[in-house]
N, C-alpha and C positions, 0 to 999 in steps of 0.2 A: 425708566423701567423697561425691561428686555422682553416684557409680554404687551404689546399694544393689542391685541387683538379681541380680550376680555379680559376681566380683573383678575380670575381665579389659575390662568394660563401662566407659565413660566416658559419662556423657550429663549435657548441660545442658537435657534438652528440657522448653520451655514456663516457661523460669525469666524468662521476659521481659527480659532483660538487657541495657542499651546499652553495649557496649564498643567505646570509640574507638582509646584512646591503646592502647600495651603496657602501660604502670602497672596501667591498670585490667582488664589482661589477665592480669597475671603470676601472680596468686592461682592462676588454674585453668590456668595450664602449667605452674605446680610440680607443682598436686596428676595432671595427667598424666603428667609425669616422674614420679612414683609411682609408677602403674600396673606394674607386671611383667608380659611376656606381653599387651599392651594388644593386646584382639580386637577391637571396636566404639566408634566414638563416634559422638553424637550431638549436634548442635548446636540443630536446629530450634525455633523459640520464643523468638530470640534474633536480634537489632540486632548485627552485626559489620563495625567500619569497616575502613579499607584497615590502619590498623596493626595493630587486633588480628588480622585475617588472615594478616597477615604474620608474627605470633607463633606464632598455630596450625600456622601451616605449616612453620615452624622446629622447633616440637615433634612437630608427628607424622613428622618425617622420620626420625628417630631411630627409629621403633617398625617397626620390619621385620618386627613379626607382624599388624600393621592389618588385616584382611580387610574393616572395610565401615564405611564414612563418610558418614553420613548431612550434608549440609550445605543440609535442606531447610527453607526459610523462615526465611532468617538476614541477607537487605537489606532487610525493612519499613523505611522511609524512610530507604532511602537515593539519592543521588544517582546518575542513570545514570552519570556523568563516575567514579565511586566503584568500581562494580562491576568492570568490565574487569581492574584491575590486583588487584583482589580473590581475582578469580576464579584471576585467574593463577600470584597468590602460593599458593593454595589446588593448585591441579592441579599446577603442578612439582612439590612437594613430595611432591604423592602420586605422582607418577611415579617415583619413588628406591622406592616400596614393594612389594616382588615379590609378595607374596602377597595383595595390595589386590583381592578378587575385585567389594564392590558399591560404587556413589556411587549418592547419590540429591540431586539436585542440585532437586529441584521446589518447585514455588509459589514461586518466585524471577522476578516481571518483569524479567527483565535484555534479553530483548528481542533480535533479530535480531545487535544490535551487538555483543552481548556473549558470542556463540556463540565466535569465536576463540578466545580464551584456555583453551576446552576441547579444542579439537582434536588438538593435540599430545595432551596425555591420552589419548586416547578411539583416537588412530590406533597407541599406541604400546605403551598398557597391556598385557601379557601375558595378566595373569594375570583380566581385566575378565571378569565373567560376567553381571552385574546392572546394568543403564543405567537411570537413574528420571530423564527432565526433564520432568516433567508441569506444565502453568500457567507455562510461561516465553515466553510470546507471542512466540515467537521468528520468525513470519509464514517466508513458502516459499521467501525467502533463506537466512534463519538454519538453517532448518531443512534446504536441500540441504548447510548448507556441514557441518552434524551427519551427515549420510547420508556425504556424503565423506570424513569420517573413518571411520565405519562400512569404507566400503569399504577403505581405508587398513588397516583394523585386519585386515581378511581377506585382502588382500594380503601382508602384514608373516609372518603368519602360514605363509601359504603358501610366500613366502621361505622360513625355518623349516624348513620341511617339515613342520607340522603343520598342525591345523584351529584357526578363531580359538573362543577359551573361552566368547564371548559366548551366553547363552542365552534374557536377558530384554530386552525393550526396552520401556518404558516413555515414550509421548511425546502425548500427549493436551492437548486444550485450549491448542493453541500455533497455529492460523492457520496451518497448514500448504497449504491447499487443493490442488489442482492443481499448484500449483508447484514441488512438491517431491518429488512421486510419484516422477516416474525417478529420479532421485535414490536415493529411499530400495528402489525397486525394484532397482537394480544392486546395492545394498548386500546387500540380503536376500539376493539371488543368491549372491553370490560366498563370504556368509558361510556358508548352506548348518547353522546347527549352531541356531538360535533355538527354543525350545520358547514360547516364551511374549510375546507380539506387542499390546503396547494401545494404541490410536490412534484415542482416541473424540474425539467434538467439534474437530474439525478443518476445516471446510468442503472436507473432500474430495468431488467429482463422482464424475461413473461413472468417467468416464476415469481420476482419479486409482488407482480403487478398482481396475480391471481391472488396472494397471498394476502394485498393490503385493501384487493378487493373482498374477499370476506372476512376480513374484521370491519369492513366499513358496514356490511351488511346489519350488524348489529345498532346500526344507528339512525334511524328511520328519519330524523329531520333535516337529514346531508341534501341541503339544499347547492351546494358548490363546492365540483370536484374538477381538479385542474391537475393532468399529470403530463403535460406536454414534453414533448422531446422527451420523452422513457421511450421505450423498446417493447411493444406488447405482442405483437404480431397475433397468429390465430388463437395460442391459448390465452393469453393476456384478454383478448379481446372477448372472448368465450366467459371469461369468468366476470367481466363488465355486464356483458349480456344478458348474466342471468342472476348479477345484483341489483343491476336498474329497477325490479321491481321493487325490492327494498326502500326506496328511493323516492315516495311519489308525489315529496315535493320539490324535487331537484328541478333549478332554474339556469345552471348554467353547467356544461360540460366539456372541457376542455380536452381534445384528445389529438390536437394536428402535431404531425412529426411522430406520430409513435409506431409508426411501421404496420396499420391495423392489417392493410392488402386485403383483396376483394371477400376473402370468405371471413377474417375477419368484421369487417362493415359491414356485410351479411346480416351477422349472429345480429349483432348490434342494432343493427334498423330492424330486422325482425321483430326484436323483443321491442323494438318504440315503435311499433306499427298494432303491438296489444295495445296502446294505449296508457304505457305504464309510467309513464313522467307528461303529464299533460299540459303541467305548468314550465315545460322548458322554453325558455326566452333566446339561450345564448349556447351556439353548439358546433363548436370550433374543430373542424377536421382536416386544416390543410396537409398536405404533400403527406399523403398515407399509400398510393401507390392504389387507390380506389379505382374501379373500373367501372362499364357502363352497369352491370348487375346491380354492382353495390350502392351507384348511386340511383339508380331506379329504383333499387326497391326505398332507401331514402325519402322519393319522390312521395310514397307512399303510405310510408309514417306518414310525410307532413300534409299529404291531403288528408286523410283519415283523423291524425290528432294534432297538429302545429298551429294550433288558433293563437298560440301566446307567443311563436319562436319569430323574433325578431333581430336576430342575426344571427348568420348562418354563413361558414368559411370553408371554401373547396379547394381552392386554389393551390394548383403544386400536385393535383391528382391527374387520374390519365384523361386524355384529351385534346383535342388541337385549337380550337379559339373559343370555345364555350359556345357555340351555337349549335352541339351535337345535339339528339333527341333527349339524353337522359338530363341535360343540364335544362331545355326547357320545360320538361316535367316536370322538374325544380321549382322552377319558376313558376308555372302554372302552376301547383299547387300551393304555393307560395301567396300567391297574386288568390288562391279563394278565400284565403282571412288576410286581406287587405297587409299584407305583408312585402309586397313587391318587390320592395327597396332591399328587404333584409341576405340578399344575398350579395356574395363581395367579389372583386372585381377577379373574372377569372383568366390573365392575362400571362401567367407563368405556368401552364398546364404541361405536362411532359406526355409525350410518345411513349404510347404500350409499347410492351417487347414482347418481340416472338415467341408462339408456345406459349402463354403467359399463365397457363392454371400448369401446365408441367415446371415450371422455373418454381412456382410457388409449391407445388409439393415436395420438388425436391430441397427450396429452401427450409422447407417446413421439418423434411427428416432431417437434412443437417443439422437444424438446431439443437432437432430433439439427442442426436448423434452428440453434438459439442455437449448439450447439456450431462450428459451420462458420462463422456468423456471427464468433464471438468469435474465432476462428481467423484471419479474414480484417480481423480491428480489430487484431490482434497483428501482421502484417506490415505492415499501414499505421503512416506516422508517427505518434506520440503526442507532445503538447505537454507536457511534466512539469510539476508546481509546483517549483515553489522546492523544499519539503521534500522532495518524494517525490524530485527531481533529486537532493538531497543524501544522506538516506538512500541512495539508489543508489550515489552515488560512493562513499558510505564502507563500503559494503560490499562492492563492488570490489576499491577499496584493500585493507581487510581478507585476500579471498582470495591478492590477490597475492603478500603478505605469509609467508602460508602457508606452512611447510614442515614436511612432516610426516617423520621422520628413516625 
């Protein structure tokens, strides 16, 4: 049996396995039709063509007690042309599943084009709590037409008269940028029920980030917000600052690499210096470009309200060996709710640069500059390529297509 871990478990993860046809599929849908009670399966680590897909999904439609379908890292080489009807055969079937609470659909390139065939799922599921599509380079088409369904799902719900079940959203390292913010902003809004939000490496801007900062507002029990490696700088950082209070059970916060720079960190430690997240544990700020200000005042929050934070990351901001004043204020306030330890090793700190509140205003109006700029290249005509024209169309067509029931 391929589940030794409990009875009700099915997992093929990491068996490496090329399955095309059904023949070479049928072995492990007997041994699922086995299962009694079938709670989890796992596929990950495994080569699944369009037929054996179409197997799978014949098999798990029968299992009405499925809660959580892992189907992560299961096209390693396969054909884009493959995936679509893959995907599809995969999601209808888990739509017949009432109690289907997670999917975890990541590290699957299927790419912008490939987002439809999960829509319907994602707009319809009931009973969906747990959304995992991390590493699916679904760029800031693919990814508004996911937020759509988002929103579809809180809608549907509302129909109902109830709230939508979704709690986790998981979507990082998919090229989402800018483009997809409103998008996924309406979504957050309407859903209102998210505790837990990851959306690193994204080439999101400020804009993006302000914008998926007040749909989160709308959701009071976002206990975990992870937007690492995006691009906030001061306004990005500005509109965190003055959601956190939205927030006041939020336990972990991920913000290192997002370019916050000292007035940035500012706004941010300010508003945790009200005491407005009290329950934060985990509060991740490496290589932001933070200065001694912004980490004193830092200091400050966490003497005043850091009774719970127990890890805490600087490293990669301004500084020469961490034994400056502001890094032991750190510490000492750190060290008054027996937290000592929670700070991490600060051994790659980089040199201020000269002038350094003039470099940051100036970089501050360039942005604002490039942002107005690139504003006024988006109303001008654009001469497409070949590819990008076509990509376009077919993801057009895609949405047209759409109906979400």
């Amino acid at each position: 049996m391929a589940s030794p871990d409990r009875a009700t478990l099915y997992s093929l993860v990491g068996r490496q396995l090329k399955l095309d046809s059904l023949d070479q599929t049928q072995p492990f849908l007997d041994e699922i039709a086995q299962v009694d009670g079938l709670d989890e399966v796992r596929f990950g680590g495994n080569t699944l063509g369009v037929d054996a897909c179409e197997g799978v999904a014949r098999a798990l439609e029968k299992k009405h007690s499925l809660r959580v379908a892992d189907f992560s890292d299961i096209f390693t080489g396969r054909l884009i042309s493959e995936i679509p009807q893959s995907l599809r055969f995969l999601c209808t079937s888990l739509l017949s599943l009432p109690n289907l609470t997670s999917l975890d659909l990541s590290d699957n390139a299927f790419g912008g084009r490939s987002a439809e065939p999960m829509l319907e799922f994602i707009g319809n599921a009931p009973a969906l709590e747990v959304l995992k599509l991390n590493n699916n380079g679904m760029g800031p088409a693919g990814g508004a037409m996911i937020a759509g369904a988002l929103l579809e799902n809180a809608k549907k719900a509302e129909r109902e008269g109830r709230k939508s079940n979704l709690r986790v959203l998981v979507c990082g390292r998919n090229r989402l940028e800018n483009g997809s913010s409103q998008a996924f902003s309406d979504a957050f809004a309407a859903l209102g029920t998210l505790r837990e939000v990851r959306m690193p490496q994204n080439g999101i801007r400020m804009e993006g980030i302000e914008l998926l900062a007040q749909g989160l507002q709308k959701n009071p029990d976002l206990e975990w917000l992870d937007l690492q490696d995006n691009t906030a700088t001061e306004k990005g950082s500005r509109a965190i600052a003055k959601s956190l209070p939205s927030w006041p059970k939020l336990r972990v916060l991920n913000l290192s690499d997002c370019l916050l720079r000292p007035r940035g960190g500012l706004s941010i430690f300010r508003t945790l210096s009200t005491g407005s997240n009290p329950h934060l544990s985990s509060l991740k700020l490496q290589s932001n470009e933070l200065d001694a200000r912004a980490v004193t005042e830092l200091a400050r929050a966490i003497a005043a309200h850091g009774q719970e934070l127990a890890e805490l990351e600087l490293n990669g901001n301004y500084g020469d060996d961490g034994t400056e004043e502001q890094f032991e204020k750190v510490r000492e306030a750190l060290d008054k709710w027996g937290n000592g330890d929670a700070l991490d090793e600060l051994d790659e700190l980089e040199e201020p640069e000269e002038d350094e509140d003039e470099d940051e205003d100036d970089d501050e109006e360039a942005e604002e500059e490039a942002g107005e700029s690139d504003a006024e290249k988006e109303g001008a005509p654009h001469k497409e390529s070949a590819d990008e024209k076509k990509e376009s169309d077919d993801l057009a067509g895609l949405m047209d297509k759409v109906h979400i029931a």
